[in-house]
C-alpha positions as CSV (number, residue, x, y, z in Angstrom):
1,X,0.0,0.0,0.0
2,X,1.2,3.5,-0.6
3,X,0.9,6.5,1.3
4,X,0.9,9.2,-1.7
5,X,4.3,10.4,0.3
6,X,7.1,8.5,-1.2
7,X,8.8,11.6,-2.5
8,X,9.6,11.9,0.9
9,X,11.5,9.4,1.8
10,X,15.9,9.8,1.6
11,X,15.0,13.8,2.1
12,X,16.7,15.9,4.4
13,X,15.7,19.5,6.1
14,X,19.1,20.9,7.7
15,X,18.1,23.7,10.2
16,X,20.3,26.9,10.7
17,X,22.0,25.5,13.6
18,X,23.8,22.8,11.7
19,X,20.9,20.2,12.5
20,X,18.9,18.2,10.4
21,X,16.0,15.7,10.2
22,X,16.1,13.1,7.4
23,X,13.0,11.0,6.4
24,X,14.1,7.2,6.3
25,X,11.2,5.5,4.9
26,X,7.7,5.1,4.9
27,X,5.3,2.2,6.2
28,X,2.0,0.8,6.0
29,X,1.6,-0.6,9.7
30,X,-1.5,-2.1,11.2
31,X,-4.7,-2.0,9.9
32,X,-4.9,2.1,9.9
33,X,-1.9,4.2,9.5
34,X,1.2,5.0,7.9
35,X,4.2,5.3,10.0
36,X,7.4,7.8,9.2
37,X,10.6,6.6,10.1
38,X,13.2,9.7,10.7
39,X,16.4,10.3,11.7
40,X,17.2,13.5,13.7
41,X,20.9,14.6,14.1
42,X,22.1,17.5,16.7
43,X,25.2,18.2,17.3
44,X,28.2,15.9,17.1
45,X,26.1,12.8,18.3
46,X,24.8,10.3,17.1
47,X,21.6,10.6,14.9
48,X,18.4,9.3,17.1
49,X,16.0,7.3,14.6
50,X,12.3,8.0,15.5
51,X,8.8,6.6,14.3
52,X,5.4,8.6,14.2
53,X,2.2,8.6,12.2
54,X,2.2,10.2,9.0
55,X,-0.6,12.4,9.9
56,X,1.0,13.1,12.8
57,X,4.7,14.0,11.0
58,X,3.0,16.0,8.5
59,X,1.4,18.4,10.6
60,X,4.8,18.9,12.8
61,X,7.1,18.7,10.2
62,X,6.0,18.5,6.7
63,X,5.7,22.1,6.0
64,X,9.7,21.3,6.5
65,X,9.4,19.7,2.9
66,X,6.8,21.5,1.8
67,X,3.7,19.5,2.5
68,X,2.0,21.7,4.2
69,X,2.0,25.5,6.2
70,X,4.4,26.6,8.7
71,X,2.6,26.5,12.1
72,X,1.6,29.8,13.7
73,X,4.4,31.4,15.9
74,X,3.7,31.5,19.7
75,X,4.2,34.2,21.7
């Protein structure tokens, strides 16, 4: 099954700070939902790999890649 997404996975967003979040791959899991695989890497460390819905990663991150609008700045 495909999630419409794949263009997503191998990208990278590298933040100002020398940080960056990498989409690993994409996965049909369950009988519901999508799950994003992503590597995050600060610093000098080694890169933490991460899982979350798709719905979920979109909405925090996908405006990172251009799925989506930047979230409102809080005050």
């Amino acid at each position: 099954m495909k999630s419409g997404f794949e263009d997503l996975i191998g990208q990278t967003y590298n933040f100002a700070d020398g940080d960056s979040l990498t989409v690993v791959h994409i996965k049909w899991r369950g009988d519901e939902e999508f799950l994003v695989s992503y590597s995050v890497q600060q610093g000098p460390g080694i890169p933490r790999k991460l899982v979350m819905p798709l719905t979920e990663f979109l909405n925090t991150y996908g405006y990172l890649f251009g799925k989506g609008e930047a979230p409102e700045p809080r005050e």
